[in-house]
N, C-alpha and C positions, 0 to 999 in steps of 0.2 A: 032707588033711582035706577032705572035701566039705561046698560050701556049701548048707545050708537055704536054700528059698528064703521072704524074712522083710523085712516092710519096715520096713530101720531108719531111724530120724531123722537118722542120721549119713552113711550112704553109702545109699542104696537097692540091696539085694542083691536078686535075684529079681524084678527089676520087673515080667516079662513071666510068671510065672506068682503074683504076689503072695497070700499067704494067711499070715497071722496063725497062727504057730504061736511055739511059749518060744524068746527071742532071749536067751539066758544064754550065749553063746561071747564078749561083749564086750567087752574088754579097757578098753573108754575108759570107760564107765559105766553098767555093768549094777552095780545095788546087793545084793550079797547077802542082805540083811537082809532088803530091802527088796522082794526076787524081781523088780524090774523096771527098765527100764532109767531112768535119772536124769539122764541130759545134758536143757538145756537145749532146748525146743522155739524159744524166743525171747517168747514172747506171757506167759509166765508176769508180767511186771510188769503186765502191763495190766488195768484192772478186770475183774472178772464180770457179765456180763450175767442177768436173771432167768429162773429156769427155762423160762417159756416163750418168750422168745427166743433159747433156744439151736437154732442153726440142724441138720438133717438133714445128712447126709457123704453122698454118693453111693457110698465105699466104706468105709462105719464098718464091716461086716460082716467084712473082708478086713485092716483096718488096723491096725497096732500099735500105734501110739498108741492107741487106743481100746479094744485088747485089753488093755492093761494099766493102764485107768483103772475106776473104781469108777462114776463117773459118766459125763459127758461128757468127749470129752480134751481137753487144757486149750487149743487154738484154740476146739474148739466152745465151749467155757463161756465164752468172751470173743466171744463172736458173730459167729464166722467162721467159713469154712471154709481149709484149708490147700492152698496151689493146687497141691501133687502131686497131690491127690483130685480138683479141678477137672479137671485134666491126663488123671489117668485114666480122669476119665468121660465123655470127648470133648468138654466140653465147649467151643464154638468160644472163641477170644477170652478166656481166662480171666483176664489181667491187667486187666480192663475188668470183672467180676464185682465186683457191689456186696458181697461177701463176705469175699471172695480176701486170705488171709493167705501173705504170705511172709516170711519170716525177716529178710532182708535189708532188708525197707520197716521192722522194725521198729530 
């Protein structure tokens, strides 16, 4: 079976040509119901920040997480950004980004 390439939360498939297209092959937690994938980003406990400090993603355009949310994805709506995205959009030094959410700090 050939991999789409699709950036998931879980493993990052397709890094190098990353683009937002239906990640429904998931075994761990894509939700039927629910058409989108359901694991766990990590940042879900943490409060909402107000509409207008939900910060810009340098690849919301490209991202799954953000393809499959209504609003902002749930790093942005907690007032961060997710430091794959930092990562992808060269930015130097990204653990030092007053933003930069990673799963693992949380």
């Amino acid at each position: 079976m050939r991999r789409l390439p699709v950036l998931c939360p879980q493993e990052y498939v397709g890094v190098a040509e990353m683009r937002a297209v239906p990640c429904n092959r998931c075994t761990a937690g894509w939700g039927r119901e629910e058409q989108r994938c359901t694991i766990s980003v990590g940042c879900e406990h943490l409060p909402t920040v107000e509409p207008r400090e939900v910060p810009d993603c340098p690849i919301q355009d490209r991202c799954q997480h953000q393809a499959q949310s209504e609003g902002p994805c749930s790093v942005r709506a907690r007032g961060m950004i997710c430091e794959s995205a930092l990562v992808l959009a060269g930015i130097p030094d990204q653990d030092a980004h007053p933003l930069a959410f990673n799963a693992q700090l949380a």
